[in-house]
C-alpha positions as CSV (number, residue, x, y, z in Angstrom):
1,X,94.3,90.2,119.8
2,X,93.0,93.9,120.3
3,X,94.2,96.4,118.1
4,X,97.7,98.0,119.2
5,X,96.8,101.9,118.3
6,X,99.4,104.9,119.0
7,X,98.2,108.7,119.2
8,X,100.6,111.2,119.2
9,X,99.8,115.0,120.1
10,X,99.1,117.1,123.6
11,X,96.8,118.8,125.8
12,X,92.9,118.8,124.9
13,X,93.6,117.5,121.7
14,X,95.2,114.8,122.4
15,X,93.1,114.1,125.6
16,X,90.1,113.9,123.1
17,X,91.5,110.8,121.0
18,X,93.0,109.0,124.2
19,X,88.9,109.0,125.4
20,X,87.7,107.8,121.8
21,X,90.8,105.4,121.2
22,X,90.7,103.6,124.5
23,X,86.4,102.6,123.5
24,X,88.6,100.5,121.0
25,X,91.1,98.8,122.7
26,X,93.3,98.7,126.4
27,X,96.0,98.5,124.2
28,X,96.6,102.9,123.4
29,X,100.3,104.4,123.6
30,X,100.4,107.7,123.6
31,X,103.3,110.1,122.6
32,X,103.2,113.7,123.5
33,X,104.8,116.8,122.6
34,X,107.2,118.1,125.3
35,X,107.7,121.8,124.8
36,X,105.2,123.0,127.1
37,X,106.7,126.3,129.2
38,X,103.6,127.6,130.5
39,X,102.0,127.3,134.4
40,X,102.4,124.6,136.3
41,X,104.6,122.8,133.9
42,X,106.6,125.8,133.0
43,X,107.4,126.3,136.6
44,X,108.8,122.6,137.0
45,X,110.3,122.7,134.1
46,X,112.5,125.9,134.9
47,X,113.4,124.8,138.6
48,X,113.8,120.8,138.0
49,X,115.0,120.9,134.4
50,X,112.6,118.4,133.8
51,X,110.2,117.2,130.9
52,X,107.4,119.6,131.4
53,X,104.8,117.1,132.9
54,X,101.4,119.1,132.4
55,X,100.7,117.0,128.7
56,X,101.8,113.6,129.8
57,X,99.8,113.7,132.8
58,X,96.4,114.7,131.2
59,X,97.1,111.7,129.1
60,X,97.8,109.5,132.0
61,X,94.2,110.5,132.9
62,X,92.3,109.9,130.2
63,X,93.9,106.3,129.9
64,X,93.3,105.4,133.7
65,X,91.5,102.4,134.1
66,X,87.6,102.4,134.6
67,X,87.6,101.1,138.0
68,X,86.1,103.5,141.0
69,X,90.6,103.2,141.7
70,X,91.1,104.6,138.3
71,X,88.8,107.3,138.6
72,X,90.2,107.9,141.8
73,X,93.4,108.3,140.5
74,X,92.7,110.5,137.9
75,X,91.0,113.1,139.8
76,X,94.0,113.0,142.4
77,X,96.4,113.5,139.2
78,X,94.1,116.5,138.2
79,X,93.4,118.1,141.3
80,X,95.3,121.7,141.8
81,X,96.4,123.2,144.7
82,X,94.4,126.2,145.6
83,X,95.6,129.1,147.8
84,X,98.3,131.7,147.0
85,X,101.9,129.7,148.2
86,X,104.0,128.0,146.6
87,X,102.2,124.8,145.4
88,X,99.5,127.1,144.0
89,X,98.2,126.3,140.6
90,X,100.0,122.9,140.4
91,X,98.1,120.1,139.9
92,X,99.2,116.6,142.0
93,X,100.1,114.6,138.9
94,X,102.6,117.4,137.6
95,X,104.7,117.0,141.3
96,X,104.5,113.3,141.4
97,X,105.7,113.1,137.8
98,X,108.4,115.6,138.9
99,X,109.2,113.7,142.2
100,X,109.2,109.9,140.1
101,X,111.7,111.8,137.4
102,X,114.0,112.7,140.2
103,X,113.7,109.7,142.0
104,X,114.5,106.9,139.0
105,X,116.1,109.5,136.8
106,X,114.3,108.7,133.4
107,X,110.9,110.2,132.6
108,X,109.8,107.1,131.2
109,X,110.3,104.9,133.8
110,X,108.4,107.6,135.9
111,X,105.6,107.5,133.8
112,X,105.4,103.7,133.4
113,X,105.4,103.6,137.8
114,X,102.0,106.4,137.8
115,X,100.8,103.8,134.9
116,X,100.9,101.1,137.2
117,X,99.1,103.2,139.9
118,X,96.4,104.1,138.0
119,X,96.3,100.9,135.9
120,X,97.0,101.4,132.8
121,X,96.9,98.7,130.0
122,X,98.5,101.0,127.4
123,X,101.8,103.7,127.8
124,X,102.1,107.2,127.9
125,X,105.3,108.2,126.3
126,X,107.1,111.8,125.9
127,X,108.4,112.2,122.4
128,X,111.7,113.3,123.2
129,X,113.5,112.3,126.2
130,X,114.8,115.9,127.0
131,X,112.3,119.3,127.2
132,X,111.9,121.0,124.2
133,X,111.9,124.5,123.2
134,X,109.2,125.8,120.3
135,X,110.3,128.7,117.8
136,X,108.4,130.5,115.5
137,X,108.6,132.8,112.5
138,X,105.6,135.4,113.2
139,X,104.3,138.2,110.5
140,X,101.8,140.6,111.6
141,X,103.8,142.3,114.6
142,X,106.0,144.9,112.8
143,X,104.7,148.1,110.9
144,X,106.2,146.7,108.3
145,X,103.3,143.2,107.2
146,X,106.3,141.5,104.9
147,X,108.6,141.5,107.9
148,X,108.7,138.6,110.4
149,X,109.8,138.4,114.0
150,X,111.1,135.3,115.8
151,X,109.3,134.7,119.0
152,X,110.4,131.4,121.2
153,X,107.9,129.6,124.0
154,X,105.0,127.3,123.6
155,X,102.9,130.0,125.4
156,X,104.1,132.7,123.1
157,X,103.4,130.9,119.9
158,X,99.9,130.0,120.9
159,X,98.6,133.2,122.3
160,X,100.5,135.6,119.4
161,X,97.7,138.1,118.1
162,X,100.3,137.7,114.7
163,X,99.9,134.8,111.9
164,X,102.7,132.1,112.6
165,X,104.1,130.7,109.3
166,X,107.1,128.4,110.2
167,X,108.2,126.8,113.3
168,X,111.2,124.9,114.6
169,X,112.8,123.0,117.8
170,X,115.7,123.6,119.7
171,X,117.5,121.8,120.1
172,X,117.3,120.9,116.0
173,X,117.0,117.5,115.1
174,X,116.3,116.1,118.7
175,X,116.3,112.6,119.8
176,X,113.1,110.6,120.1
177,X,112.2,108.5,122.9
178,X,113.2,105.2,121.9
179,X,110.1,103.1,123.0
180,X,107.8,105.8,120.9
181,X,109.1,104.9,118.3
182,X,109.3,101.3,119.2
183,X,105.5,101.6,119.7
184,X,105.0,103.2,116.4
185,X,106.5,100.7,113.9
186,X,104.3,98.1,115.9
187,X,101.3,99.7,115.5
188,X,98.1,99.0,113.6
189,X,96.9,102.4,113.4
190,X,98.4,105.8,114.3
191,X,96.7,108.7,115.0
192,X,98.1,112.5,115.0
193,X,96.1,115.4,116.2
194,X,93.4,117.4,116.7
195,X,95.2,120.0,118.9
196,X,97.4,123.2,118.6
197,X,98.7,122.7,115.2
198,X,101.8,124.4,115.5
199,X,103.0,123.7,119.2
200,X,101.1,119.7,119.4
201,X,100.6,118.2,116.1
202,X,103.3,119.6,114.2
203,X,106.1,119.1,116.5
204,X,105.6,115.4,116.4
205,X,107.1,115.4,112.6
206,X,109.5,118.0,113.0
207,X,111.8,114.8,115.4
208,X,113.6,112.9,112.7
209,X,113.2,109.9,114.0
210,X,109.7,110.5,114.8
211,X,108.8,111.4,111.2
212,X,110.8,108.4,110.2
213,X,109.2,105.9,111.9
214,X,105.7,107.0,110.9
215,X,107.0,106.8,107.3
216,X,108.4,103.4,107.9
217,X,105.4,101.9,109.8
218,X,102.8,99.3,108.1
219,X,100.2,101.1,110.4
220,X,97.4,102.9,109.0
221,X,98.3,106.2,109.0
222,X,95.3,108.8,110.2
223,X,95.5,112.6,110.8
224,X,92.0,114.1,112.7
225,X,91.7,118.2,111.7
226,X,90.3,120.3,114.3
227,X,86.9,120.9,114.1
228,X,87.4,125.0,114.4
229,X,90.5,127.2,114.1
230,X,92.0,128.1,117.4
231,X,92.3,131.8,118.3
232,X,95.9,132.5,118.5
233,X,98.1,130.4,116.2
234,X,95.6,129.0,113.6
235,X,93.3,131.8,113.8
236,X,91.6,132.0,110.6
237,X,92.9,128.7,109.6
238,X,90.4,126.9,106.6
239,X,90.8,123.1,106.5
240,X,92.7,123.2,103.5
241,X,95.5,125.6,104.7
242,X,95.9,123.5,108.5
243,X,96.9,120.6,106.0
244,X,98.9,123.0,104.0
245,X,101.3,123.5,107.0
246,X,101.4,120.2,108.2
247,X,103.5,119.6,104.4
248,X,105.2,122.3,104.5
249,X,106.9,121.0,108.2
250,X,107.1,117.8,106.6
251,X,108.1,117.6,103.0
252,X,107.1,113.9,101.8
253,X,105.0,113.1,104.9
254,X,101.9,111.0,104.0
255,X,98.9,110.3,105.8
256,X,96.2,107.4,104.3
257,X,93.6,109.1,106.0
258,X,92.1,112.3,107.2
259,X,89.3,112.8,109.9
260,X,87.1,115.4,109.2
261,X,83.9,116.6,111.0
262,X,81.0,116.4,108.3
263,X,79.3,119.5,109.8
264,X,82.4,121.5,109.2
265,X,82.1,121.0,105.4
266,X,78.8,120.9,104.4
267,X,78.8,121.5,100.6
268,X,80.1,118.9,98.2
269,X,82.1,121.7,96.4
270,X,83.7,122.3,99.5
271,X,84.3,118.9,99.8
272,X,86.0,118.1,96.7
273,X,88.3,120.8,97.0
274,X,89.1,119.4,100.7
275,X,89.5,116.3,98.8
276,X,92.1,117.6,96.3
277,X,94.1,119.1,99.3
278,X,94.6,116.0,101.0
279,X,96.0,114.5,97.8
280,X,99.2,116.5,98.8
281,X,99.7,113.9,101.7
282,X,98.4,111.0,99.5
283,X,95.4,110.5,102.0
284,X,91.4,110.2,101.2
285,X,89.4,112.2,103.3
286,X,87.0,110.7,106.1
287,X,84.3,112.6,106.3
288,X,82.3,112.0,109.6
289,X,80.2,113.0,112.7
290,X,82.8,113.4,114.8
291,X,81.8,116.9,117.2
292,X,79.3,116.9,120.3
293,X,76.5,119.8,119.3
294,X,77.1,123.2,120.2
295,X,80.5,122.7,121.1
296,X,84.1,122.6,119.6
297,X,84.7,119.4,121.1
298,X,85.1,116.0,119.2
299,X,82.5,113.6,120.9
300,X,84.6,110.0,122.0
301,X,82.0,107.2,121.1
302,X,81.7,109.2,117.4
303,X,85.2,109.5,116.8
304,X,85.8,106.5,118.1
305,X,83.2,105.1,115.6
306,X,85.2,106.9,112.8
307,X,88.3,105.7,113.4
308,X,87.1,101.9,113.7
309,X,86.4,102.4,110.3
310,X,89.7,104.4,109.3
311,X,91.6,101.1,110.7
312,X,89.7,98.5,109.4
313,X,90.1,99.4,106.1
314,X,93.8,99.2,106.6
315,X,93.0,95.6,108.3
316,X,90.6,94.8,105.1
317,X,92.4,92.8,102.1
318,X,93.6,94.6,99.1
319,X,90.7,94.2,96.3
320,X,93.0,92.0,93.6
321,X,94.7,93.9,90.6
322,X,92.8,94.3,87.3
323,X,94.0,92.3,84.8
324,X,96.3,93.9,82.7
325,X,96.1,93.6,79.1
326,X,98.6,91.1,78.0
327,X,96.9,89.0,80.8
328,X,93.4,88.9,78.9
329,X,95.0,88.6,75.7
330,X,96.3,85.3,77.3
331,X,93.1,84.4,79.0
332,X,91.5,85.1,75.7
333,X,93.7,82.4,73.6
């Protein structure tokens, strides 16, 4: 039986392992963040009070089967309306997610009807069944650089010329969709990020039952770094402190792996201090080809490749225990 993988993140980021992860297997869930407020989803959001749709869709594309129908599909869920009216700037997949919501009143079972359209052999899942709102704690924007101002919005935390040091949902302590987590604890491998650190990949653990769930999981447990910083929210952001963050969200949160782009840390000193970081989430650090040259894009068929490895040394027997020494004194009589 293929591999059951989960990925859990939004936007690019998450668009990026959904193209490596389905080279893999059919069988890919993915869970997104939901406090998107910005463009087309912002606007559906505020006059539907709706699940912002922009992240799940983009998933629902890059899981859309590879059949001349699934690549139909997925341009017709990407396409945006031109002009100046009122459907400009909204992409067809955000208004039939919107209409489907409406219509069956539950954005999963809205999402699991476009599945079927396009064809898909694994789920896309919103993390929380209700739209989320992201908060921040930002320095950098008073006169005064110890003081810290609260600023609210997906938008606002990622495009904030300040240095963000803390975020929260509200609601606090919101539900999670109960098939993500269903899909979680029967996972082989899970897989958080790349993306916005603070308003995609953090998120995910900051839902209790979320972050209990990938505690509770046999899955192997991987997290893939971004290959740069991201102007904005992480700007200035060294491996080590993106990692850093994540624990600080998530106090006892563990990881067994964590994807790193070889390119991006050249020197072995470098590397063994990467490698004493990670220790803070228990993990061992993969490092890997994992970017397409010249860009700051992971390339799918080499992340793929380094996440085949990640899960099948989960898969791969334990090597047996040493034998202690009261054992060999036994062995030895």
């Amino acid at each position: 039986m293929s591999a059951r993988i989960v990925a859990l993140g939004g936007g690019h980021g998450l668009y990026a392992t959904l193209s490596a992860l389905r080279r893999l297997t059919p069988h890919v869930t993915a869970i997104v963040t939901v406090a998107d407020d910005g463009g087309s989803s912002g606007r559906l959001r505020s006059e539907l009070d709706v699940v912002p749709p922009g992240d799940l869709r983009m998933a629902l594309a890059a899981l859309a089967s590879d059949t001349p129908h699934g690549h139909l599909w997925a341009t017709i869920l990407q396409h945006r309306f031109g002009g100046s009216g009122a459907l400009a700037g909204h992409p067809i997949g955000n208004l039939l997610l919107a209409g489907l919501n409406e219509v069956l009143a539950d954005p999963v079972a809205a999402l699991d009807e476009l599945g079927r359209i396009l064809d898909l052999k694994g789920r896309v899942l919103p993390m929380c069944p209700i739209a989320l709102q992201i908060e921040a704690d930002v320095s950098g924007l008073e006169s005064d650089p110890r003081m810290s101002r609260v600023i609210r919005g997906q938008v606002a935390v990622a495009t904030t010329v300040g240095k963000v040091r803390r975020v929260r949902l509200h609601p606090g302590n919101p539900p999670a969709t109960r098939q993500a987590v269903d899909a979680i604890m029967a996972a082989d491998l899970v897989v958080l990020g790349p993306g916005s650190w603070f308003s995609s990949v953090i998120p995910h653990v900051l839902v209790p039952q979320l972050a209990a769930a990938l505690q509770a999981t046999a899955a192997r447990r991987a997290l893939v770094l971004n290959l740069v910083a991201e102007p904005g929210e992480t700007a200035g952001f060294s491996a080590e402190r993106h990692i850093h963050v994540l624990a600080q969200h998530a106090p006892g949160f563990t990881v067994h792996d964590i994807v790193v782009d070889a390119a991006g840390v050249p020197g072995e000193r470098e590397r063994d201090q990467l490698r004493q970081t990670a220790t803070i989430l228990e993990a061992r650090v993969e490092f890997a080809d994992v970017s397409r040259p010249g860009t700051p894009l992971h390339d799918p068929a080499k992340l793929a490749a380094a996440l085949e490895r990640v899960r099948l040394r989960g898969s791969a027997p334990a090597p047996p225990p040493a034998p202690t020494a009261a054992a060999q004194s036994v062995d030895e009589r």
